[in-house]
Every structure is written in structure tokens, then in C-alpha cells.
C-alpha positions in Angstrom: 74.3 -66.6 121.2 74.6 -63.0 121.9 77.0 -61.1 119.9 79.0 -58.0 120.3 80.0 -55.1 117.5 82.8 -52.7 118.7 84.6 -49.8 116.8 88.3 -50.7 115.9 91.0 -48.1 114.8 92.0 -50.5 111.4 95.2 -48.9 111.2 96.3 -50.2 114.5 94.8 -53.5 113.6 97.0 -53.8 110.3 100.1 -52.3 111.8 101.7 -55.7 111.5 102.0 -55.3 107.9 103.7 -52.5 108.0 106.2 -53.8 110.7 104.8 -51.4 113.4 103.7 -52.8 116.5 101.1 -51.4 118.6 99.4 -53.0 121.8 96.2 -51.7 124.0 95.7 -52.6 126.9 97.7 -56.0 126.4 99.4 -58.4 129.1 103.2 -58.0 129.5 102.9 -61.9 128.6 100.6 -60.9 124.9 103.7 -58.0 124.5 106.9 -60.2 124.6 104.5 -63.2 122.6 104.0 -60.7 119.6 107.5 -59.2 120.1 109.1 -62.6 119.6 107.1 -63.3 116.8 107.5 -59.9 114.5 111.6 -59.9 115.3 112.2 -63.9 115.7 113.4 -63.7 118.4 112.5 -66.7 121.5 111.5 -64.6 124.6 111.5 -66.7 127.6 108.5 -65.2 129.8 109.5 -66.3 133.7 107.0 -64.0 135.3 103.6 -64.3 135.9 101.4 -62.7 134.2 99.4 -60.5 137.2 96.2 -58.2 135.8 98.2 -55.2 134.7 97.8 -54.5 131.2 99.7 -52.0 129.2 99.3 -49.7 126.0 102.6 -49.0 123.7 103.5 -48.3 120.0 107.0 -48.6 118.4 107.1 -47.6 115.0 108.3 -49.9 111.9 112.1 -50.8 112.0 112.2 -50.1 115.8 115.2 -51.6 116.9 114.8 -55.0 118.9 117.0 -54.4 121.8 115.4 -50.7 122.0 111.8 -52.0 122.1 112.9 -54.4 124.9 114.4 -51.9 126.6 111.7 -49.7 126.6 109.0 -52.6 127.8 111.1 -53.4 130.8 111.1 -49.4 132.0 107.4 -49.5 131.5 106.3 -52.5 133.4 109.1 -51.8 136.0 110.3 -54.7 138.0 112.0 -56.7 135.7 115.0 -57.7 134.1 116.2 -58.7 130.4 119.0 -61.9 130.7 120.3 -62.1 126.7 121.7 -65.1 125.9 122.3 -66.7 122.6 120.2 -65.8 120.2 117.1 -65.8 123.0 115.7 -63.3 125.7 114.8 -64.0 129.6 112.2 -62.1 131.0 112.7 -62.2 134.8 111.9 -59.9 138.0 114.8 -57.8 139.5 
């Protein structure tokens, strides 16, 4: 089985421990997932996931609703719906 070595930036790969988040080149589907996860927050993801992919940092103690915000502006055609302690993703 063949295998493949690749240079990684390990900062970027550890920025989870330091509460930063930082994707390359990630699915608006792998965002929200890792989102959720680092704030606790249940994202409900009701688009599909098409081939776009996306590259974004928010540094640590970036504020939930702001890095939310910001996602939605990038990607462009969707919505946030916030309801009781979860998010829906949606199109506009």
C-alpha cells in the first residue's frame, strides 16, 4: 500500500488546544461539525454539502454568534435559524 508524506503547518494542526479554530480548504458541512463541537453548540446542517470548500481562521475566544455570522457571509446563500440552545443551517 502506497503511502503519502505531506508538510503540515503544526500550529494550525494544534490550534484546537489553544481554542483557535482554523480550516483549509474544508466543507461548509466539516466547518459547522467542528464549530459545534469546540463551542457545544448542536448545529443542524440542512444543506447539502456541494464541492465548494472554504479556508477561514477565528482566533481563541472568538465569539460564537460572530464566527457564525461570519461563515454565513462567506459561503453566501444561507441563513442562521437560532432556536433554543441549537443552530439551523438553511439556504435563503
Amino acid at each position: 500500500k502506497p503511502y503519502h508524506v505531506s508538510r503540515v503547518n503544526a500550529a494550525r494542526e494544534n490550534d484546537w488546544t489553544t481554542g483557535a479554530m482554523y480550516f483549509n480548504e474544508d466543507s461548509l458541512n466539516e466547518i459547522l461539525e467542528k464549530a459545534g463541537r469546540m463551542y457545544g453548540h448542536t448545529i443542524v446542517n440542512l444543506v447539502s454539502d456541494d464541492d465548494s470548500k472554504y479556508t477561514m481562521s477565528f482566533p481563541p475566544g472568538e465569539d460564537f454568534d460572530r464566527i457564525m455570522d461570519i461563515i454565513c457571509m462567506t459561503v453566501g446563500n444561507i441563513k442562521l435559524i437560532r432556536q433554543e440552545g441549537s443552530v439551523i443551517v438553511t439556504l435563503k
